[in-house]
C-alpha positions as CSV (number, residue, x, y, z in Angstrom):
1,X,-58.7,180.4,-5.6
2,X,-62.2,180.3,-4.2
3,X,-62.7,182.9,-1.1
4,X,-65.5,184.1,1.0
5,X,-66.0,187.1,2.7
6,X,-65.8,187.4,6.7
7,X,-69.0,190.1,6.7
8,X,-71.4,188.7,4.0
9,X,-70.1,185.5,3.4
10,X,-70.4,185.7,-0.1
11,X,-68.4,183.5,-2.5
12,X,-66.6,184.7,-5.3
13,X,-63.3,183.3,-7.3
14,X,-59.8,185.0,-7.5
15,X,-56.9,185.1,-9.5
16,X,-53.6,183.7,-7.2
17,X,-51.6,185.8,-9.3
18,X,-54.2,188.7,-8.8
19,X,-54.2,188.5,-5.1
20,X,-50.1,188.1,-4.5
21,X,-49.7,191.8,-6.1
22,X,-52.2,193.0,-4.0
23,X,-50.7,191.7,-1.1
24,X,-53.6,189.5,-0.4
25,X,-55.9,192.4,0.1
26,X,-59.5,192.4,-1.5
27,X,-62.7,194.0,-1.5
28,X,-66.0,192.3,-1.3
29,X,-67.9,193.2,-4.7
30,X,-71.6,192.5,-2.6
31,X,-70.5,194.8,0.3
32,X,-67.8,196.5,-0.3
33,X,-66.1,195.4,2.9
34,X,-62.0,195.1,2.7
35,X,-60.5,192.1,4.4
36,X,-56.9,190.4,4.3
37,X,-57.0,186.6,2.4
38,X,-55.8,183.9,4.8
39,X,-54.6,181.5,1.9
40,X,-54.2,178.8,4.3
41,X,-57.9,179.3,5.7
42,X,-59.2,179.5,2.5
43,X,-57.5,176.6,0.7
44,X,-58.6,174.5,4.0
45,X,-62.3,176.0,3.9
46,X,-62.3,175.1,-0.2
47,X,-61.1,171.5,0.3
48,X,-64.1,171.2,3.4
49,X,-66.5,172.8,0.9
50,X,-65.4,170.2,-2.1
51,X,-66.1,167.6,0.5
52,X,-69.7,168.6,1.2
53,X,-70.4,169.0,-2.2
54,X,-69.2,165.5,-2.8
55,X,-70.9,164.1,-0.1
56,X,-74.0,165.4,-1.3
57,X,-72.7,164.2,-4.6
58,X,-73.0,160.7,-3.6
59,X,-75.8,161.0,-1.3
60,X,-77.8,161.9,-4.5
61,X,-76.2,159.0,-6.3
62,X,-76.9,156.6,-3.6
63,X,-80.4,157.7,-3.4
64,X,-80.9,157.3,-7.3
65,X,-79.3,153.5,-7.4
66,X,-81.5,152.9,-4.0
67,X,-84.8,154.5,-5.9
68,X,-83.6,152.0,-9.5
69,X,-83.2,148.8,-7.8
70,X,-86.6,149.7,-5.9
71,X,-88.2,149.9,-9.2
72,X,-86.2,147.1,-10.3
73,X,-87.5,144.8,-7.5
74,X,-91.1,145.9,-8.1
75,X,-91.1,145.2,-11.9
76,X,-89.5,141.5,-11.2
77,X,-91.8,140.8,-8.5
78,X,-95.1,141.9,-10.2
79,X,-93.6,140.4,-13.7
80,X,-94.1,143.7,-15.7
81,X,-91.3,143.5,-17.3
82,X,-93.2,141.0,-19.6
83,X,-94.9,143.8,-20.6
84,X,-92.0,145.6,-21.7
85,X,-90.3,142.9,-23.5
86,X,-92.6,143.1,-26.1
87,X,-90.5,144.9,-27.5
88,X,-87.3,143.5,-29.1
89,X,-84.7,146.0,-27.5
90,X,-85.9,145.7,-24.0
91,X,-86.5,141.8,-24.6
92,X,-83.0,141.8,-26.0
93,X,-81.4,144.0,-23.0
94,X,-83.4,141.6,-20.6
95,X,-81.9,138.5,-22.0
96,X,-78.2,139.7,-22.2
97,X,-78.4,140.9,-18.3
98,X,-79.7,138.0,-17.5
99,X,-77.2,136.1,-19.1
100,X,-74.2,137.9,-17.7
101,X,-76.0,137.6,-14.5
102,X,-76.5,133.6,-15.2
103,X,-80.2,133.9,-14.2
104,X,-83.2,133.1,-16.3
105,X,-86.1,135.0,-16.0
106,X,-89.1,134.1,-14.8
107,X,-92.2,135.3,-17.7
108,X,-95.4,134.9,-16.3
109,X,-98.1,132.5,-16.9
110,X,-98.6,130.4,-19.1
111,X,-102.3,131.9,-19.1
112,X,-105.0,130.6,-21.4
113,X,-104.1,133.1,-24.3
114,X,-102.7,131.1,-25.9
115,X,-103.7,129.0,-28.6
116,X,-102.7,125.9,-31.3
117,X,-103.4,127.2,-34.8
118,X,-102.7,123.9,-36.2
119,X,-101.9,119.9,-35.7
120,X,-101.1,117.4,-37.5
121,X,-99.7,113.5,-37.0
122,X,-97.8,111.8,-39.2
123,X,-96.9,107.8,-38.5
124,X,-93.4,107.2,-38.7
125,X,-91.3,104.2,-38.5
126,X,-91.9,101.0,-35.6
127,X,-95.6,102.3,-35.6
128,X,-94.8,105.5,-33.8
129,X,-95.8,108.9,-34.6
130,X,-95.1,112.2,-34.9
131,X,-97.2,115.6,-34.2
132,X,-96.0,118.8,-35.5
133,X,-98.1,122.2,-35.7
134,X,-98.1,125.8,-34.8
135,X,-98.6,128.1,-31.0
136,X,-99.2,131.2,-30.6
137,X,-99.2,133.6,-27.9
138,X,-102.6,136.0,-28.2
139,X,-101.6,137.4,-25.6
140,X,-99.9,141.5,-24.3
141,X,-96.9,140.2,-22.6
142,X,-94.3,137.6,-23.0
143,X,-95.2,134.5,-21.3
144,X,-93.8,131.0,-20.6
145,X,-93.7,128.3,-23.2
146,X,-96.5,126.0,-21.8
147,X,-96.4,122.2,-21.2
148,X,-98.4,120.5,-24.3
149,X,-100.3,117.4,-23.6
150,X,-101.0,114.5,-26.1
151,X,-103.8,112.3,-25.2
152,X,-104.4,109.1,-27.1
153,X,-107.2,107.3,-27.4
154,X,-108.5,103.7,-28.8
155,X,-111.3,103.3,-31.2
156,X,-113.9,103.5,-28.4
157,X,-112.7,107.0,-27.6
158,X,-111.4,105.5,-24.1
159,X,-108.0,107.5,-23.5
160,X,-104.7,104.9,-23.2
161,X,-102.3,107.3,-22.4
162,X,-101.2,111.0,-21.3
163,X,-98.0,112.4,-22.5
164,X,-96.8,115.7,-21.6
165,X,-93.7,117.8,-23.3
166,X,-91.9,120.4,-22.1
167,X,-91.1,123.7,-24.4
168,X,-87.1,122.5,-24.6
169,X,-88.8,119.3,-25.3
170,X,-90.9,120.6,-28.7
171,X,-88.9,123.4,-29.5
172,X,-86.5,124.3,-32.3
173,X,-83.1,125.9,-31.7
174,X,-84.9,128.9,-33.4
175,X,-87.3,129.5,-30.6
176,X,-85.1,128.7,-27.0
177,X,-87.5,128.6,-24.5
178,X,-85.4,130.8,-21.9
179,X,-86.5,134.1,-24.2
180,X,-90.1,133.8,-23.4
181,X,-93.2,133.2,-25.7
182,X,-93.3,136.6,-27.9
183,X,-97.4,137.2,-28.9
184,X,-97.9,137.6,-32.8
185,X,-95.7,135.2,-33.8
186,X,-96.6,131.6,-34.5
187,X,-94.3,129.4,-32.8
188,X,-94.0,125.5,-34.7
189,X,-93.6,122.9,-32.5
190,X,-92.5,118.6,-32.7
191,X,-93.7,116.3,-30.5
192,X,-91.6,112.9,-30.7
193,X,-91.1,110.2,-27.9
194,X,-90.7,106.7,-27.5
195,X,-94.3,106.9,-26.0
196,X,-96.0,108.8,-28.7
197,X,-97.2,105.4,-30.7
198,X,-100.1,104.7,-33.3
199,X,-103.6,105.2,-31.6
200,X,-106.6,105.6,-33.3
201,X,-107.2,109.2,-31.7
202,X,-105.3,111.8,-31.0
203,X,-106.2,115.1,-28.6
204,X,-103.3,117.8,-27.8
205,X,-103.7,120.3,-25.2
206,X,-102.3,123.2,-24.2
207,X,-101.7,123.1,-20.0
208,X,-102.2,126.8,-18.4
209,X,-101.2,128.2,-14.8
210,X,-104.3,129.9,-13.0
């Protein structure tokens, strides 16, 4: 049993066995001072002091989830977490909370670090073509897949259409577009539509946010 003493308040712990064969009589090891143990004080003021301490307990606890879902909000809002998920664990724990959460998350940009390391068309059947090639992200951070564009042009150089593809649109089931653009790793990409015909030219661009 926890008791206190009535002159210096100090705290100590006790035997129940101890203090029925004394008759509930104790002396104070910090001052010495005698005093007759009210069990049913003390088990009262122990069960108030367990309270406090839990309430504190919690209050700590509330303070600490109130203090993580601040940081939380500031890393969503200011996209730093696409700094962090440069690395494959935190990318990984990223993408399975947002998926038990059924959100996707928002990476940043695309910016202009990006680039196209390579192009090429190929003519396919009912004079259509194909263009397939590489992306990478130069950049520090996981971005956003960005839109490509496909110009085509006539012998003159005069452009006869725009076409635009999305990153679910060019994108193999290898590299889902919902996991962000990882930098370093050269991303291939097919561009096919009904729209994408035979033209004597050719430009593909990538389309970047401000």
């Amino acid at each position: 049993m926890e008791i206190s003493c009535p002159r210096c308040e100090s705290t100590f712990i006790s035997d129940d066995k101890a203090l029925r064969e004394h008759h509930y009589r104790v002396k104070c090891s910090v001052c010495h001072h005698i005093f007759h143990v009210d069990v049913a004080a003390e088990a009262a003021r122990a069960g108030s002091s367990l309270g406090r301490r839990l309430g504190r307990f919690l209050l700590i606890l509330a303070i600490i989830l109130l203090v993580i879902a601040l940081i939380g909000q500031i890393l969503w809002w200011t996209r730093s977490y696409s700094y962090a998920a440069t690395s494959a664990p935190v990318r990984r724990f990223l993408l399975r909370s947002a998926e038990q959460l059924d959100i996707t998350i928002p990476w940043p940009g695309p910016n202009k670090d990006i680039r196209i390391l390579n192009s090429q068309v190929t003519p396919v059947a009912d004079h259509l073509a194909r263009i397939t090639g590489n992306i990478e992200n130069v950049a520090n951070q996981v971005q956003a897949y960005p839109v490509i564009e496909v110009t085509l042009s006539n012998v003159y150089g005069v452009p006869i259409a725009h076409l635009h593809f999305t990153a679910t649109q060019y994108l193999s089931a290898e590299f889902p577009a919902r996991a962000g653009f990882v930098p370093g790793t050269p991303v291939p990409f097919v561009l096919s539509s009904p729209a994408l015909t035979e033209a004597a030219g050719y430009q593909v661009t990538l389309l970047s946010r401000p």
